[in-house]
MARLO-609311 format. One record per residue: residue in three letters; y, x, z of N, C-alpha, C, O in turn. Coordinates in steps of 0.05 Angstrom, whole numbers, plus 5000, padded with zeros to 4 digits. Example, Ala and Ser with C-alpha at 12.3 -4.5 7.8 and 13.67 -1.06 7.14 Angstrom:
BEGIN
ALA488652645156491052465156493452645156493452855169/SER495552575142497952735143500152585157502352685161/
//
This chain:
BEGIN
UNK508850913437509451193445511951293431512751213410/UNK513251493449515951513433516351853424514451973433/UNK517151913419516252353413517752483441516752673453/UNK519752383447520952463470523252303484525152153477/UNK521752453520524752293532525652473556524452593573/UNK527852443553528952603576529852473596531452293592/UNK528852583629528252403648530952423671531152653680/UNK532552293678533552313704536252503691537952503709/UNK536952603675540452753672541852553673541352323668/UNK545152713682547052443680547352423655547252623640/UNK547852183645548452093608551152113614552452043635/UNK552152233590555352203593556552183560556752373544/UNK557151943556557851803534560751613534560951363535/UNK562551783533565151703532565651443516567351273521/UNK563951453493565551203470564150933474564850723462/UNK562150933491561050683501559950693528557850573534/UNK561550853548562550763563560950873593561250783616/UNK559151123583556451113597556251323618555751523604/UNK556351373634556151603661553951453675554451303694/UNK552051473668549651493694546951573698545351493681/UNK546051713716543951733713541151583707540451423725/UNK539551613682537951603671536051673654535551913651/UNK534351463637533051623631533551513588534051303577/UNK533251773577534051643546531251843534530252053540/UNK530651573509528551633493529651713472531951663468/UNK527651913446527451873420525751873401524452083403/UNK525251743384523351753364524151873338526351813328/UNK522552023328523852153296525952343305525952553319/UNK528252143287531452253290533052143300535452213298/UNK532051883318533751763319533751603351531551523359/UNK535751573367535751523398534051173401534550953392/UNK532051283417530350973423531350813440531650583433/UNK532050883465533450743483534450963509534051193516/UNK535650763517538050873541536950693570537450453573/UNK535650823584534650693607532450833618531751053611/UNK531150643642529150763657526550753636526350563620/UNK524550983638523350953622520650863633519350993650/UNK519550573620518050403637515850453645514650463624/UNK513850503667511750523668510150433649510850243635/UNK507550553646506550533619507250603589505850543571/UNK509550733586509950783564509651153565510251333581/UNK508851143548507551483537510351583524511951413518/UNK511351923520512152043502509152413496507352513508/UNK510252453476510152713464510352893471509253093463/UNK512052863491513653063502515852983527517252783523/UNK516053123552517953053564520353263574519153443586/UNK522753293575525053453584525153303619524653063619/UNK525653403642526353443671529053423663529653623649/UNK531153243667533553253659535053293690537353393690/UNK533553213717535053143738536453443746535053643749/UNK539553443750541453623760542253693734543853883733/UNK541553573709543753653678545653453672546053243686/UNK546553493658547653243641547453253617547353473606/UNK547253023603546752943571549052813564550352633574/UNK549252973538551752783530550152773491548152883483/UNK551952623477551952633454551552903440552153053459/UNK551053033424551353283408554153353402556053223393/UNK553753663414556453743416557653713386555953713368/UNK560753693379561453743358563853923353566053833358/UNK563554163344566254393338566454333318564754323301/UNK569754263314570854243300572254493282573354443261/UNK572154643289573154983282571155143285570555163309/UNK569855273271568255543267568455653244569655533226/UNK567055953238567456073216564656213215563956443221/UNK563155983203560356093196559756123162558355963150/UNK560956343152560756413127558856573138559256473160/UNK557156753143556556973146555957173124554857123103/UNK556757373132557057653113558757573077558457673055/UNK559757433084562757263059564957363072565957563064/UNK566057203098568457303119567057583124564857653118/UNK568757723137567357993156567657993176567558203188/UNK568257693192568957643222566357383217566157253237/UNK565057323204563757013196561457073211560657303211/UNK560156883225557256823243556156713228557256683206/UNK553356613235551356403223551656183238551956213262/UNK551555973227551655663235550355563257551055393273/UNK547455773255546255643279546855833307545955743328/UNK547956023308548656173322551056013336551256003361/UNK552355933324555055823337554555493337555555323352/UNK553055463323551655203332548655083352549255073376/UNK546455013347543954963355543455183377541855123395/UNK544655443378543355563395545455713416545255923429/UNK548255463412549955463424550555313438552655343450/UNK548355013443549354773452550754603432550854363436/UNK551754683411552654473393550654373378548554503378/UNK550854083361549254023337550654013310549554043288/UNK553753973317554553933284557254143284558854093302/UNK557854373265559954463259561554473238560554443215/UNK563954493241566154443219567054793214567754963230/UNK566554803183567855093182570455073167570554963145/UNK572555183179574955093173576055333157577455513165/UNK575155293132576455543111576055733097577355833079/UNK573155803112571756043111571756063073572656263062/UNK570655853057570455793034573455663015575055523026/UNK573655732994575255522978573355422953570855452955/UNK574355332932573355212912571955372901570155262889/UNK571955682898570555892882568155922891566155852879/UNK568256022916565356092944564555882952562655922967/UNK564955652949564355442964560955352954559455272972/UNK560155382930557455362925555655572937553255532941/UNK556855822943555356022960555055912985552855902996/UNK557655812999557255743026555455533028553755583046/UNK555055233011553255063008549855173007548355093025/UNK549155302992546755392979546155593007543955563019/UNK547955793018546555933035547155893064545356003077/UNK549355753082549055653100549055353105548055263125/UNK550255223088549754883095546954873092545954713108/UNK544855003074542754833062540054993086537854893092/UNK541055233095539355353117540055313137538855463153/UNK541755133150541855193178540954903194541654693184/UNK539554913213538854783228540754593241539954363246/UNK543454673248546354583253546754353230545854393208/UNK548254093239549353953218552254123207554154153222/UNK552254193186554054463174556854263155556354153134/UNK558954243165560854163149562154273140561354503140/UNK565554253125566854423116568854363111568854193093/UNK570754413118573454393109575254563089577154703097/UNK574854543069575554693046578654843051580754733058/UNK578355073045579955263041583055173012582355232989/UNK584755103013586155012995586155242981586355172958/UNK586055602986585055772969583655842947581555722948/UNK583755942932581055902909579655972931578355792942/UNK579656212942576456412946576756312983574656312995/UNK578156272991577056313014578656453040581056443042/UNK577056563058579056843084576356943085574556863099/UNK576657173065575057413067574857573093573057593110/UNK578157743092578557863127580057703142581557523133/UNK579457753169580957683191583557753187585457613194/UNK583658023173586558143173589357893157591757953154/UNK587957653150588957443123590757563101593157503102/UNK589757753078590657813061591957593050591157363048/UNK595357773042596957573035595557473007595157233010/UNK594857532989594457602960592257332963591757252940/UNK591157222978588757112978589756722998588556523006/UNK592256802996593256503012595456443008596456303026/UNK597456522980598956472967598656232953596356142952/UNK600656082939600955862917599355912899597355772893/UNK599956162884599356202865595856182860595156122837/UNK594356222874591556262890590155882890587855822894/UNK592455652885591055472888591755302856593455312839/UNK588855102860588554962838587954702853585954662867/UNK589654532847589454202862587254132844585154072854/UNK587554142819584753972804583854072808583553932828/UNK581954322814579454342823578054332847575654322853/UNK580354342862580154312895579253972892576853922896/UNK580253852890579753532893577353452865575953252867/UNK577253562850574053552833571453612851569553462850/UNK571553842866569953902882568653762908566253712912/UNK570953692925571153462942569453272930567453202942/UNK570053162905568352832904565552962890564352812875/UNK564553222895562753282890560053352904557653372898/UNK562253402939561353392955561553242981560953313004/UNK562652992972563352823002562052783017563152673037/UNK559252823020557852833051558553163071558553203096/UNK559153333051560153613066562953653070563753663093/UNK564453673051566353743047568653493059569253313042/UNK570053463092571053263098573853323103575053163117/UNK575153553091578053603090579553853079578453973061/UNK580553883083582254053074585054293093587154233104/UNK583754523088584154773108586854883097587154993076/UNK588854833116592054973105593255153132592255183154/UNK595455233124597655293142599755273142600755253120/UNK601655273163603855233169605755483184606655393206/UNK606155653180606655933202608256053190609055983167/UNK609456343211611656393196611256643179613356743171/UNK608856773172608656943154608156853137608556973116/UNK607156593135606456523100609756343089610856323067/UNK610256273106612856013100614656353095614656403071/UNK615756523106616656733111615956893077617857023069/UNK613656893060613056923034613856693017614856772995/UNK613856493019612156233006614055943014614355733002/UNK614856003034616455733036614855593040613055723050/UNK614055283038612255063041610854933021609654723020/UNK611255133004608855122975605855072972604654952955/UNK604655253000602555212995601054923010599254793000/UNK602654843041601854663043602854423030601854203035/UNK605254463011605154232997603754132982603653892978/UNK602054322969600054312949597154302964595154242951/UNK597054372992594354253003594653963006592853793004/UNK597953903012597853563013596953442999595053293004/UNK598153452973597653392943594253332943593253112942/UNK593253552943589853512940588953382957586553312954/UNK590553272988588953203008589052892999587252733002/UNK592252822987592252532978590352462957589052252957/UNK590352652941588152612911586152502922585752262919/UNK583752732941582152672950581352492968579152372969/UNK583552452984582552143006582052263027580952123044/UNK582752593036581152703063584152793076586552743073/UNK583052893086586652973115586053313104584353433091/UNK589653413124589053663115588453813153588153673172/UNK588354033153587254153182589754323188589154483169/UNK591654423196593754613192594054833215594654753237/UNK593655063211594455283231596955243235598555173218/UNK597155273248600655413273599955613287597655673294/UNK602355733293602856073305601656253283599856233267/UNK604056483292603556643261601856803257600656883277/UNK601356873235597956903229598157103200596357253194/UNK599957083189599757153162601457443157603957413156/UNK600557673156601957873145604957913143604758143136/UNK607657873143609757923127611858133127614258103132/UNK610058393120612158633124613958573103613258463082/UNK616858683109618258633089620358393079622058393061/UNK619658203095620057943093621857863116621858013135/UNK623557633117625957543136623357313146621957153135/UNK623557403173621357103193622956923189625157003181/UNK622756713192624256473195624756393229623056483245/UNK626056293236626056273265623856023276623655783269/UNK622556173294620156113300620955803295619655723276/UNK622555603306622855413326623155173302622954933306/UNK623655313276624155083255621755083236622455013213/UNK619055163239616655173231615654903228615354763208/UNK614954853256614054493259614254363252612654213240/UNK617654353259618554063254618953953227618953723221/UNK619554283203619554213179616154223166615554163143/UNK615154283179611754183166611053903173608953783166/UNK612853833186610453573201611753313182610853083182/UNK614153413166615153253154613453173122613953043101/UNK611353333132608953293098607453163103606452993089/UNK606753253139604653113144603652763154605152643169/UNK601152643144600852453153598852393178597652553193/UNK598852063178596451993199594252103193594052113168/UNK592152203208589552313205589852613193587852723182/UNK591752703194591853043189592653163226594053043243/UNK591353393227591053523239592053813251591054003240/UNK593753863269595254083275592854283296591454153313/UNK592554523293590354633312591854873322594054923311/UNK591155013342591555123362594554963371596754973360/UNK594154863387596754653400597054783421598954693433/UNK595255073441595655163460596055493443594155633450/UNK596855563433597455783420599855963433602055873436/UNK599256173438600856373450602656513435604156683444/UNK602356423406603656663385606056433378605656193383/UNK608756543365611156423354610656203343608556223331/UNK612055923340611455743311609355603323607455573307/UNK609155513342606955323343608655063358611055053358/UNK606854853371608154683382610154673398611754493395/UNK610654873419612054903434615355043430615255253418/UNK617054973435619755123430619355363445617855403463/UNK621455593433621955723456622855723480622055883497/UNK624355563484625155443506622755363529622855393553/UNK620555263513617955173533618654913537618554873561/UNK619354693523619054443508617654453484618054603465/UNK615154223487614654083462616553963446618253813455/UNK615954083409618053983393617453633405615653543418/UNK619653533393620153283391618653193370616953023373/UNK619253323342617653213328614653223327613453033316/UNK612653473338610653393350609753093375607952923373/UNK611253123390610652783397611052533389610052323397/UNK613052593367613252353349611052353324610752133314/UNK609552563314606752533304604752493310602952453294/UNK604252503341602352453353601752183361599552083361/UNK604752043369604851803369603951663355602651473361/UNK604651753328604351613293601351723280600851663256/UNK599151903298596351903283596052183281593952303281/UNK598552283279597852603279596252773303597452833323/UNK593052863298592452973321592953313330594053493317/UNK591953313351592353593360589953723365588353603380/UNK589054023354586554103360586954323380589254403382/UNK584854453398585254673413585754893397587755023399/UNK583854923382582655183371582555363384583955543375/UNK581555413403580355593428581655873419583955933415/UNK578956043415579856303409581156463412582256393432/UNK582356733403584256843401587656803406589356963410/UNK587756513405590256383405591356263429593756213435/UNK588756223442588356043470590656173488590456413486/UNK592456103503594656153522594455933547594955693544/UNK593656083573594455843590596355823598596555633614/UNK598855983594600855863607603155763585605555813588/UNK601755603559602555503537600355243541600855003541/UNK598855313543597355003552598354923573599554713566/UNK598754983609600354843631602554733619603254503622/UNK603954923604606354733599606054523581607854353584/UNK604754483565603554253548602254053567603253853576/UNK600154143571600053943597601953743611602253503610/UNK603153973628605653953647607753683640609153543655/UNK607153683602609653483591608053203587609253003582/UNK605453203590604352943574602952923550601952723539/UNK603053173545601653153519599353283511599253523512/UNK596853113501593853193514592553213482592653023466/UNK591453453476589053463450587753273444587553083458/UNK586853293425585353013418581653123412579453033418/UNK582553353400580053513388579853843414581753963423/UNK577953883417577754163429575154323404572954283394/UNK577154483404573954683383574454913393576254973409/UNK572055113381572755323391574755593371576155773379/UNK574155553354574955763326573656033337574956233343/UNK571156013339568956153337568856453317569556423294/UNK568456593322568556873293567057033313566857023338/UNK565757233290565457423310567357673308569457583300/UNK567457933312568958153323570858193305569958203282/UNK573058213305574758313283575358603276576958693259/UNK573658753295574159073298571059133288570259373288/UNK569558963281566959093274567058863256567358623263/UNK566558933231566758743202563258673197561358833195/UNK563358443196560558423190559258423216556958463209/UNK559258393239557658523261556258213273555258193295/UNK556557943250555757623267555757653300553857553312/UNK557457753310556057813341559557563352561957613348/UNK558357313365560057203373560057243397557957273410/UNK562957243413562057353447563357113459564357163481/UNK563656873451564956543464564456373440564056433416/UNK564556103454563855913439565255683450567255723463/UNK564255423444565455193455565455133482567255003494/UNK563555233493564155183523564655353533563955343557/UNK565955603525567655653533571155503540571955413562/UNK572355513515573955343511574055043533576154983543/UNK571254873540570854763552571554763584572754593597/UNK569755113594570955103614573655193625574255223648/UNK574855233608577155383608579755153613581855173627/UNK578654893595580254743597580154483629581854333640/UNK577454533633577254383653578454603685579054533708/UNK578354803676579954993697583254913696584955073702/UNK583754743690586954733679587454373687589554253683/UNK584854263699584753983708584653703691584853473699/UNK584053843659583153613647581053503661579753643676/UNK580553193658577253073668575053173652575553173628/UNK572453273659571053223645568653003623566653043609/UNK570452763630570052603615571452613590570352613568/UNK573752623595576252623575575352913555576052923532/UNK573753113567573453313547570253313531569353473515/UNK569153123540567353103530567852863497567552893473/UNK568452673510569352593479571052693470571952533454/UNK572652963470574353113450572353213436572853273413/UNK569853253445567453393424565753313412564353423396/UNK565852863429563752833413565352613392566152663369/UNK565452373406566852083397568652193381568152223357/UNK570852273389573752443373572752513344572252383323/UNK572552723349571052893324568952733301569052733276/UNK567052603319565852453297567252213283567052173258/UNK568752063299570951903285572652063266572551913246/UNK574052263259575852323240574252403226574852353202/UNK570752573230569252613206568252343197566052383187/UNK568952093197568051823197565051803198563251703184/UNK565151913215561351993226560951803250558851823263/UNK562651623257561751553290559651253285558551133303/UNK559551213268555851113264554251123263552650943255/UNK553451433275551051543270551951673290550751603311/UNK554551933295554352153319556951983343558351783343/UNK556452173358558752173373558651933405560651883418/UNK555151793411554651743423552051763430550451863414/UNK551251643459547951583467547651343467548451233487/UNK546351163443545450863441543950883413544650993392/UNK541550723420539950663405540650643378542450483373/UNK539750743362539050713326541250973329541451033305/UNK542651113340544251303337543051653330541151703345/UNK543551783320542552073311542252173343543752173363/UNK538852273338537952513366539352653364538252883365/UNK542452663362544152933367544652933401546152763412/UNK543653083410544053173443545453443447545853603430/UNK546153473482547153663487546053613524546953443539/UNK544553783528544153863553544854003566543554213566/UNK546753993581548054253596548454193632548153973644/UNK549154443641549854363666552954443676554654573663/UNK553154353698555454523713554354693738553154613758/UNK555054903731555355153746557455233764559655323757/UNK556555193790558755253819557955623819556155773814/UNK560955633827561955973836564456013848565755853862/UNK565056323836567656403840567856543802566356713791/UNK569756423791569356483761573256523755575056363759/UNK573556843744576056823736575756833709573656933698/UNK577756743696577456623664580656783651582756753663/UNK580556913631582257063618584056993600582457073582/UNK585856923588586656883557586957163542586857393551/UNK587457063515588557313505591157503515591357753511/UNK592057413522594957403532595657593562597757653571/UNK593057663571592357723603592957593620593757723640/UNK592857313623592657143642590457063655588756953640/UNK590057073672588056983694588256693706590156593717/UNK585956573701586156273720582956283734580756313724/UNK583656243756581656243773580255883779581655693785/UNK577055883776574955683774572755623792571155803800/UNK572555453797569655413814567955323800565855293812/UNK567955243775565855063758565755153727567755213714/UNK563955163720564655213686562555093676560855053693/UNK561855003652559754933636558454993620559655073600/UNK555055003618553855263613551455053603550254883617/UNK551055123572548355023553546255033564545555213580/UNK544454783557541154903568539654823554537454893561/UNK539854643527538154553508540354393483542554293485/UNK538954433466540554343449537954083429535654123422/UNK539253893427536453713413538053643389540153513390/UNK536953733369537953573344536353523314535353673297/UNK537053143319535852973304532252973313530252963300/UNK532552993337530152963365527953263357525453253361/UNK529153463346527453693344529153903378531553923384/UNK527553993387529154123407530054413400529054493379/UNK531354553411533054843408534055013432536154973444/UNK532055203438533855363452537155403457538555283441/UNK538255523474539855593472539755913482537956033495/UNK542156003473543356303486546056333497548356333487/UNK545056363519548556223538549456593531548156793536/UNK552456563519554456773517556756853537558656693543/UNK556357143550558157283566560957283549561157413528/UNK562757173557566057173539567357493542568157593563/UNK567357593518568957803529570857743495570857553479/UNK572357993494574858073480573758053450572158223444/UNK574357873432574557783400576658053396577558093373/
//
């Protein structure tokens, strides 16, 4: 007898290779098999999978589930388990100071597999507003940032910086030099914002267009550039509406590219990315909730959002499905356990469907792209315990 199986959804498992309908077991925590499930064999429990699809457990790579620490911060399982995801990456929310708060009160309660990407900050990003005072040089300590890390290497799998022109515009490239520094110490990659983000009244911008190309010269294989579709100055794209050069020459060489959904999201900064050849590797969502109501955990999008947004724009949905599972769990060097459906592998699932309409889809930016399909949660299973979901209306962060 097995505790559960889910009957008849399409399996969709990018990293070994799998689109078909069937039927997959699990026992405990862990996936029993991938196939028809034989007459005579009993489960516990059974899920009706036929007209869903199953894929691996979703994985966001970007969220900000500090809650009530940030004043934009959710809870883990909110933006996770009861979002369709199973495992999230919080990208910053914490540095070396807060970071045992964030451990003790959302890694150790949440139902979500809870990761973290450490803040090169002492303390953290309190507001959305990113107080300069709190993401300066002066604000970091490499030895304790990388003491911490080998303290926590099952959580803690990188390291949270930036690259933009309000902080370079204060700061020059100080601070991510010194997230490098700790990222070499430690052995982990670093995560880097682009487009500007950081406060700088007072201050000479730098011209947007020489941001990149002089950050990327820190950066190595297995570090990470996020919002790559970003609508704001200083990100991948020239003004002109060419990809830098030296972005495709990092990408070539290991450097990946993340969505980071959110606030940043631009589609007519993604077509043109597109348009040139050059495709994300990671899709997350950068998840928060309201920035006009502090404290309010109320997230109004999530990853599939982001999801359908991108498949409105003609990615495959194959190709975006391992940006969330295989992808992601490989750079968290997790893909032995997550990031597919095959036996002895973690009950991390994601049950969802596709949904036919008429669906217009927004950016920040007021652009409209018009959809017939989007993708919409319907169970979330993780480590073979099952989970509601609460499918979210997208409106204005």
């Amino acid at each position: 007898m097995v505790d559960l199986v889910i009957r008849g959804a399409r399996v969709l498992s990018p990293a070994n290779g799998l689109d078909v309908v069937t039927d997959v077991s699990v026992t405990g925590t862990q996936i029993d098999d991938v196939g028809p499930f034989e007459p005579g064999k009993t489960a516990r429990q059974e899920i009706d999978g036929r007209g869903y699809l199953l894929s691996p457990g979703f994985i966001d790579f970007h969220v900000h589930g500090f809650a009530y620490f940030t004043d934009y911060g959710t809870y883990p399982d909110d933006v996770g388990v009861r979002s369709g995801v199973t495992t999230v990456v919080d990208q910053g929310s914490a540095g070396y100071l807060t970071f045992p708060a964030f451990h003790e009160f959302m890694v150790k309660h949440s139902a979500t597999r809870v990761l973290s990407y450490l803040n090169i900050g002492a303390v953290g990003t309190i507001k959305g507003s990113m107080l300069p005072a709190l993401h300066g040089p002066d604000t970091v300590d490499v030895g304790a940032v990388v003491e911490l890390i080998a303290k926590y290497p099952q959580i803690i799998k990188g390291i949270k910086t930036h690259a933009e022109m309000g902080g370079v515009a204060r700061w020059g490239f100080r601070v991510l030099q010194k997230a490098k520094e700790a990222a070499k110490r430690a052995g982990v990659p670093c995560y880097v914002h682009t487009g500007k983000l950081i406060p700088a009244e007072g201050f000479q911008l730098p011209d947007p267009d020489t941001i990149l190309p002089q950050a990327l010269e820190y950066l190595e294989p297995g570090d990470i550039l996020t919002h790559c579709f970003t609508g704001h100055p200083g990100g991948i794209v020239k003004t002109t509406g060419e990809v830098h050069e030296a972005v495709r020459h990092a990408t070539q060489n290991g450097v990946y590219l993340d969505v980071g959904y959110g606030e940043h999201f631009s589609f007519d900064i993604a077509q043109k990315v597109l348009d040139q050849g050059v495709m994300p590797y990671l899709v997350s969502s950068d998840v928060h909730a309201l920035f006009n109501r502090p404290h309010s955990l109320q997230a109004t999008y999530g990853l599939f959002s982001a999801l359908s947004h991108l498949m409105a724009l003609g990615i495959p949905l194959n190709d975006l499905i391992a940006m969330v599972t295989d992808h992601p769990a490989k750079i968290l060097g997790l893909d032995q356990e997550l990031g597919r459906i095959e036996p002895g592998y973690q009950a991390d699932l994601t049950l969802f469907r596709l949904e036919s309409g008429s669906f217009t889809f927004r950016d920040r930016f007021g652009v409209s792209v018009s959809a017939q399909t989007r993708l919409v949660p319907e169970l979330t299973i993780r480590q073979g315990v099952r989970y509601p979901v609460q499918v979210m209306e997208e409106s204005e962060v």
